[in-house]
C-alpha positions as a Markdown table, in Angstrom:
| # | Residue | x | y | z |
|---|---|---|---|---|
| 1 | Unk | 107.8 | 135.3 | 109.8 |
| 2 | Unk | 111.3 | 135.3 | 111.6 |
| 3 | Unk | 114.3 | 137.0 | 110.7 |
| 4 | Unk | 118.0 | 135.8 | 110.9 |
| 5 | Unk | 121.4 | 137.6 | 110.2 |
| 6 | Unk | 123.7 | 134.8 | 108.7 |
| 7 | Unk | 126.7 | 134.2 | 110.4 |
| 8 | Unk | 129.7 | 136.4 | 108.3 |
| 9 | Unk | 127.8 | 139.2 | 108.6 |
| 10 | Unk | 126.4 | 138.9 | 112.6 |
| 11 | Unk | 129.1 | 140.4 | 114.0 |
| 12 | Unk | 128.6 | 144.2 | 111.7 |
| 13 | Unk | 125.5 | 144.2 | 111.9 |
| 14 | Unk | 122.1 | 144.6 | 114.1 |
| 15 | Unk | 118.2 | 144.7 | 112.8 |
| 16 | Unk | 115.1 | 145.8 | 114.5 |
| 17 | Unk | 112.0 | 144.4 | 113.2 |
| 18 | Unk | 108.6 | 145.3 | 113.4 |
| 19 | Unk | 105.4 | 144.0 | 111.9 |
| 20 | Unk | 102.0 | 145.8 | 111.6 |
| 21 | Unk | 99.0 | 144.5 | 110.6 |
| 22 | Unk | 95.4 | 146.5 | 109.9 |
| 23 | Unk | 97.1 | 149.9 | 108.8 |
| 24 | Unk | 95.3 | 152.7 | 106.9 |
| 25 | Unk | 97.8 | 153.8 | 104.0 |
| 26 | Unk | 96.9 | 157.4 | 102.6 |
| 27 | Unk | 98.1 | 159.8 | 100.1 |
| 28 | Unk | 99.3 | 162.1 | 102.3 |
| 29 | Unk | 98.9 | 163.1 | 106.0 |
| 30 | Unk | 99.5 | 166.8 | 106.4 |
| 31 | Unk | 100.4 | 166.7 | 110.0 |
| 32 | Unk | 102.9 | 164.1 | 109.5 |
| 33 | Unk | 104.6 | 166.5 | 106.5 |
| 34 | Unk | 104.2 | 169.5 | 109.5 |
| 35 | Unk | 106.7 | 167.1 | 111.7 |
| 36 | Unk | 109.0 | 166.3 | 108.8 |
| 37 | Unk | 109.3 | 170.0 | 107.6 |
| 38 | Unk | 110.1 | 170.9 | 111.1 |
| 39 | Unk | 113.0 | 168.0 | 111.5 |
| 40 | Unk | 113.8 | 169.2 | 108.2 |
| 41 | Unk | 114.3 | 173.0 | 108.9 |
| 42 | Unk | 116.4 | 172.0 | 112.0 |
| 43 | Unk | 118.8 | 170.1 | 109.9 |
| 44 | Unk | 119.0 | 173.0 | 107.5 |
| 45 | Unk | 119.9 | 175.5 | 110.1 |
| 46 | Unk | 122.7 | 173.7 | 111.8 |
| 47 | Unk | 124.4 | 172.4 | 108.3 |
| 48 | Unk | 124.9 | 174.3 | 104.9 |
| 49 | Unk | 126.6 | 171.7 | 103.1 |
| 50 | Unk | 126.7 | 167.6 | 103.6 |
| 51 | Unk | 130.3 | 167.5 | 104.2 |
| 52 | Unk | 129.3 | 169.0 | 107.7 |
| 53 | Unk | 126.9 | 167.1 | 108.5 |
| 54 | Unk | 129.8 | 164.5 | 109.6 |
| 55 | Unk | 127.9 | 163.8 | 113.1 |
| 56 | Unk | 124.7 | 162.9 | 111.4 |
| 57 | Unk | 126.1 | 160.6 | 108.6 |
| 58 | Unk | 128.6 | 158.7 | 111.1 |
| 59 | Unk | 126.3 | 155.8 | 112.0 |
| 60 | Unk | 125.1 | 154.5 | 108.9 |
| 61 | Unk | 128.8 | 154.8 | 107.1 |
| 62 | Unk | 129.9 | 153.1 | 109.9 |
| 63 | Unk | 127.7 | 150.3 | 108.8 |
| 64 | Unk | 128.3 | 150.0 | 105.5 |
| 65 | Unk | 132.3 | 150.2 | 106.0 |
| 66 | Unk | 132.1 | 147.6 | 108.5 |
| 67 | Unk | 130.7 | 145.4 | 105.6 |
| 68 | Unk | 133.3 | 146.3 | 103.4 |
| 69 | Unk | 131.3 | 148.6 | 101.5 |
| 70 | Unk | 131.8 | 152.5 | 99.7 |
| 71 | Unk | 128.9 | 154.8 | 101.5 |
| 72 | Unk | 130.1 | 157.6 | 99.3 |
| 73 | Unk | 129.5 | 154.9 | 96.3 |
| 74 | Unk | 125.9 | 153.0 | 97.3 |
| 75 | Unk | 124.6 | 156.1 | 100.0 |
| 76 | Unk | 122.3 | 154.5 | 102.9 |
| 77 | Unk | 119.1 | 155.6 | 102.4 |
| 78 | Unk | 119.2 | 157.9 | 106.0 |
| 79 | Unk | 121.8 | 159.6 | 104.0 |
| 80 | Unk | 120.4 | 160.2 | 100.6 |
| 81 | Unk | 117.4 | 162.1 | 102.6 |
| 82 | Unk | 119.8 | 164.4 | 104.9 |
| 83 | Unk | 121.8 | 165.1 | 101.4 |
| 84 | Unk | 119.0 | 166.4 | 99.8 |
| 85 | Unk | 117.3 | 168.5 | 102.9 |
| 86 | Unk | 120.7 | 170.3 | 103.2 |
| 87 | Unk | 121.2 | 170.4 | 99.7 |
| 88 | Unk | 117.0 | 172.0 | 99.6 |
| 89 | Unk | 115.9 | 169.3 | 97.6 |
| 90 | Unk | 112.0 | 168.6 | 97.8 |
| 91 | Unk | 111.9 | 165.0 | 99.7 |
| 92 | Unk | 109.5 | 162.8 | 97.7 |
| 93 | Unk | 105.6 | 162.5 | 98.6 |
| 94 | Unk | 104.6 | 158.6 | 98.1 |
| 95 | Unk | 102.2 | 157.9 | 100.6 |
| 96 | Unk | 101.7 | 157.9 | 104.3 |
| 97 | Unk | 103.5 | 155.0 | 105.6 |
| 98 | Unk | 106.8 | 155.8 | 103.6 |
| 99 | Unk | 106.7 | 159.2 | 105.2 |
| 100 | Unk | 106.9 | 157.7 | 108.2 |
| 101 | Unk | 109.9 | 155.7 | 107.6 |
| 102 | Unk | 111.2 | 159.2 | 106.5 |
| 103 | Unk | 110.3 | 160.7 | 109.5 |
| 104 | Unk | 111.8 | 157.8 | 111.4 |
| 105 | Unk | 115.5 | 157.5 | 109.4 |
| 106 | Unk | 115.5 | 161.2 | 109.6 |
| 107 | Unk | 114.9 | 161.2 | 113.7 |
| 108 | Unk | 117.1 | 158.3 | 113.8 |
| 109 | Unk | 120.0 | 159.1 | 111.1 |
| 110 | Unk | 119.9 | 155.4 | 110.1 |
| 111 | Unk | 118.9 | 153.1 | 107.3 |
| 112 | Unk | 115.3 | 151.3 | 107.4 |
| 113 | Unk | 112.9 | 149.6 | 105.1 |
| 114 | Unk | 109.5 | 149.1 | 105.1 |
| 115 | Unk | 108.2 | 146.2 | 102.8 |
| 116 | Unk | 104.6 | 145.0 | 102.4 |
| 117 | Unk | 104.5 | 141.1 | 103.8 |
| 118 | Unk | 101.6 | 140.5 | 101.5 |
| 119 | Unk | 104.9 | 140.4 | 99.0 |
| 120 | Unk | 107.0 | 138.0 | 101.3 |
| 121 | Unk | 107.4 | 134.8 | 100.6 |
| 122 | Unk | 108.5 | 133.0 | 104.1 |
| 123 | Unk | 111.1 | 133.9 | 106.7 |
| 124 | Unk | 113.9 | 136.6 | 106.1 |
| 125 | Unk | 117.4 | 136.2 | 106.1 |
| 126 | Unk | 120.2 | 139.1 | 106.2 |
| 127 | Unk | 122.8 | 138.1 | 104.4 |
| 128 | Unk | 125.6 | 139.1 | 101.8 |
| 129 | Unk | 124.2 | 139.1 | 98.0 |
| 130 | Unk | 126.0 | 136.4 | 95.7 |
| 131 | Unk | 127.6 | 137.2 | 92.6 |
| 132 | Unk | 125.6 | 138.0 | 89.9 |
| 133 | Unk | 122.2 | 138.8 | 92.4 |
| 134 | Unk | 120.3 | 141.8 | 91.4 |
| 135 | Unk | 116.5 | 142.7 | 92.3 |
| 136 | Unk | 114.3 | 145.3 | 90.0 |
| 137 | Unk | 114.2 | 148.8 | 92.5 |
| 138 | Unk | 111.6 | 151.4 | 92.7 |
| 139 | Unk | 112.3 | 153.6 | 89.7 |
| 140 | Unk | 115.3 | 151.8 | 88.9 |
| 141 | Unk | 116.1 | 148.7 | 86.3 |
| 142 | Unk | 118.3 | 146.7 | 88.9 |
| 143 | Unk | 119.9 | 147.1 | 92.0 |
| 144 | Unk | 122.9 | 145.0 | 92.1 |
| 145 | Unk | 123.8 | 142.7 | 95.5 |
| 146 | Unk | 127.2 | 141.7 | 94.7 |
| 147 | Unk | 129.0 | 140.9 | 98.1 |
| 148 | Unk | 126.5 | 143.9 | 99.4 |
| 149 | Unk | 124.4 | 143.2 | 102.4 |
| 150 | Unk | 120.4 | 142.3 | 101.6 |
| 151 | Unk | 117.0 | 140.6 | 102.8 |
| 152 | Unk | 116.0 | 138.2 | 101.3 |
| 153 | Unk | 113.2 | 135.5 | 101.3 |
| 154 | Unk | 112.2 | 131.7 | 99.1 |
| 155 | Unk | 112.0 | 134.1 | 96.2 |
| 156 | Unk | 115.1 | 135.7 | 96.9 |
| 157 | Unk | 116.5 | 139.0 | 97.3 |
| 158 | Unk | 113.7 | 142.2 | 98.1 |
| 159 | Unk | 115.6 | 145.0 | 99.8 |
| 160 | Unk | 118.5 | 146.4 | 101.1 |
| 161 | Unk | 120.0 | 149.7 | 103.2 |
| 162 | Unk | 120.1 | 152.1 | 100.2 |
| 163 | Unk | 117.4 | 150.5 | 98.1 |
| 164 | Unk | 113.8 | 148.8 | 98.1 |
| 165 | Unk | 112.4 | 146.6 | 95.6 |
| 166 | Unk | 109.7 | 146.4 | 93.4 |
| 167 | Unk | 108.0 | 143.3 | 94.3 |
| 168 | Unk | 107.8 | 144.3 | 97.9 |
| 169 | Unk | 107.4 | 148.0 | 97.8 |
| 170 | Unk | 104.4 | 149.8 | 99.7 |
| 171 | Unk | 101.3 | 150.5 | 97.9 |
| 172 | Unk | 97.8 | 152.5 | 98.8 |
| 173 | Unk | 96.7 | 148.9 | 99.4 |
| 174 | Unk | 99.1 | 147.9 | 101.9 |
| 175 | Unk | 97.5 | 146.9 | 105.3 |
| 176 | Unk | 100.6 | 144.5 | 106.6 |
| 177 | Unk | 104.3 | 145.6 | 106.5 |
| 178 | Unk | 107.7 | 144.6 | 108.0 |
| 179 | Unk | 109.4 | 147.8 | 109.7 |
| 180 | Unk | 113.3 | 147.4 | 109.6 |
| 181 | Unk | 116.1 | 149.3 | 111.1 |
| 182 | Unk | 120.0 | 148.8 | 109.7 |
| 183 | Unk | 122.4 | 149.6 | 112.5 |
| 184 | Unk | 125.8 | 149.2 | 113.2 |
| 185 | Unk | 126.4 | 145.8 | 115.8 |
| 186 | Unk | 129.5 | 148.5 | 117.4 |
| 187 | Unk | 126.5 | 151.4 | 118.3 |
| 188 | Unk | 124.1 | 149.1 | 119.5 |
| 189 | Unk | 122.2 | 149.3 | 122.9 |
| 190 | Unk | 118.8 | 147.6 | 123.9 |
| 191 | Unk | 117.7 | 150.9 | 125.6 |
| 192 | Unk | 118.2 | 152.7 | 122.3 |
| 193 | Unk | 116.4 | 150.6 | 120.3 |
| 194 | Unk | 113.5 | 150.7 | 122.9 |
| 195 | Unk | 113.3 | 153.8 | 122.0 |
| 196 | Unk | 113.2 | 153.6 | 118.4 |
| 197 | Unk | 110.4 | 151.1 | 118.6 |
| 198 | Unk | 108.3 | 153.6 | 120.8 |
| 199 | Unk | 109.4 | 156.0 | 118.2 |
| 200 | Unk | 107.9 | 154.1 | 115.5 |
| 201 | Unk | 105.1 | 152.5 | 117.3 |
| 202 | Unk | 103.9 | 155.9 | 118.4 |
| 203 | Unk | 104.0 | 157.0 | 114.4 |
| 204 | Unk | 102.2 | 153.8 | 112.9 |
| 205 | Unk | 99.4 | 154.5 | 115.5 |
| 206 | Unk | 98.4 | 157.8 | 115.2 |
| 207 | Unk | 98.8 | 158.2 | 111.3 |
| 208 | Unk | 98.1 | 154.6 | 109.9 |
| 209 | Unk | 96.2 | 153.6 | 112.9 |
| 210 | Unk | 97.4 | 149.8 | 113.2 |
| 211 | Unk | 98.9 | 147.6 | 115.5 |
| 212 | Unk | 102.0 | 146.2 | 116.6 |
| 213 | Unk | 102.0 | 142.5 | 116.0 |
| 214 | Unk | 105.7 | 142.0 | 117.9 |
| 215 | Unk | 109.1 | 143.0 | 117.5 |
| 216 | Unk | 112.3 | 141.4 | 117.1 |
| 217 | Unk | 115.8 | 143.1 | 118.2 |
| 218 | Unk | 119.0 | 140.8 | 116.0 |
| 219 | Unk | 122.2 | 141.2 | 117.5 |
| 220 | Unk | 125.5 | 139.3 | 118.5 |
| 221 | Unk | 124.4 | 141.3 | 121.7 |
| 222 | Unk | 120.9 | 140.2 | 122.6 |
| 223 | Unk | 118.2 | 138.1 | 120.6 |
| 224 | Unk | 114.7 | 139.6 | 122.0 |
| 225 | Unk | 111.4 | 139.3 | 120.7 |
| 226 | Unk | 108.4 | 141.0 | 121.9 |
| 227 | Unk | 104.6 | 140.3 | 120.8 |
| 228 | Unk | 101.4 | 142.4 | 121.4 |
């Protein structure tokens, strides 16, 4: 499965992806929650309200205004979860490898999505949704694409910075998923995302105990692929 940016869009923005295979999905992994609470508390001490919190929401605004779109209108996901840990909203519990990408946007303060490949159809491109494009979310009727930046794959459209979809969200039964990381092409820096994928790695090994197939890094910068 390879990923592509298309070409209007290569310039705003940079992916990381990651496929794992063989991982052990649970309910809930207390230790993992300990780590969350803790990056959670941390952001609750240093910022009563999400207007201050200017620092934090900086790189993935800057992602989504460099695409022409509203991130006070369609949030990134990294900022819907610092919104509601300064505003002491309860994050949502769904199982242990979305916690992780939790974890990870929170340590990160950027957009990612984690989509079972069993629900992939072929290889992924990153590209601006056409009029009228539209895929059912997770607890949500649609999500409209309109001129807004997606993945997509044969069967079309399956994800996106602020949402997931349906068809390809993570289940108990997921063993295989694609790990992706939104950034901004202006922030980005091969030793940075080195560190992300340690970062990630590191999680997906000790609390879903599967392996790194390889890694791709998308950029008008570099174009680097790494395999286990």
């Amino acid at each position: 499965m390879l990923l592509t940016v298309d070409a209007p869009i290569a310039d705003k923005v940079s992916l990381l992806a990651m496929h794992f295979s063989d991982l052990q999905n649970g309910e809930h992994s207390a230790e993992l929650w300990k780590i969350i609470e803790s990056l959670s508390e941390d952001i609750r001490s240093s910022y009563t309200t999400p207007s201050q919190a200017h620092d934090l929401l900086k790189p993935a605004r800057q992602l989504y205004r460099r695409l022409g779109m509203d991130p006070t209108h369609s949030r990134p996901s990294s900022e819907a979860l610092i919104r509601r840990i300064i505003q002491k909203k309860d994050l949502y519990r769904v199982n242990t490898l979305v916690d992780i990408g939790n974890l990870v946007s929170l340590a990160i303060q950027l957009p990612i999505g984690i989509y079972d490949k069993q629900c992939i159809s072929g290889d992924v491109s990153c590209r601006l949704g056409r009029k009228g494009e539209f895929f059912k979310g997770i607890g949500k009727s649609q999500v409209n694409l309109d001129e807004r930046i997606c993945l997509a794959d044969q069967k079309g459209p399956f994800g996106n910075p602020s949402s997931d979809s349906f068809r390809t969200r993570v289940t108990l039964d997921t063993r295989n998923i694609l790990f992706v990381v939104f950034a901004p092409t202006n922030l980005f820096e091969l030793s940075v995302f080195e560190t992300i994928i340690f970062l990630v790695q590191t999680s997906m090994d000790f609390y879903a105990h599967g392996k790194l197939e390889s890694v791709q890094c998308i950029s008008e910068l570099t174009d680097k692929q790494y395999t286990n």
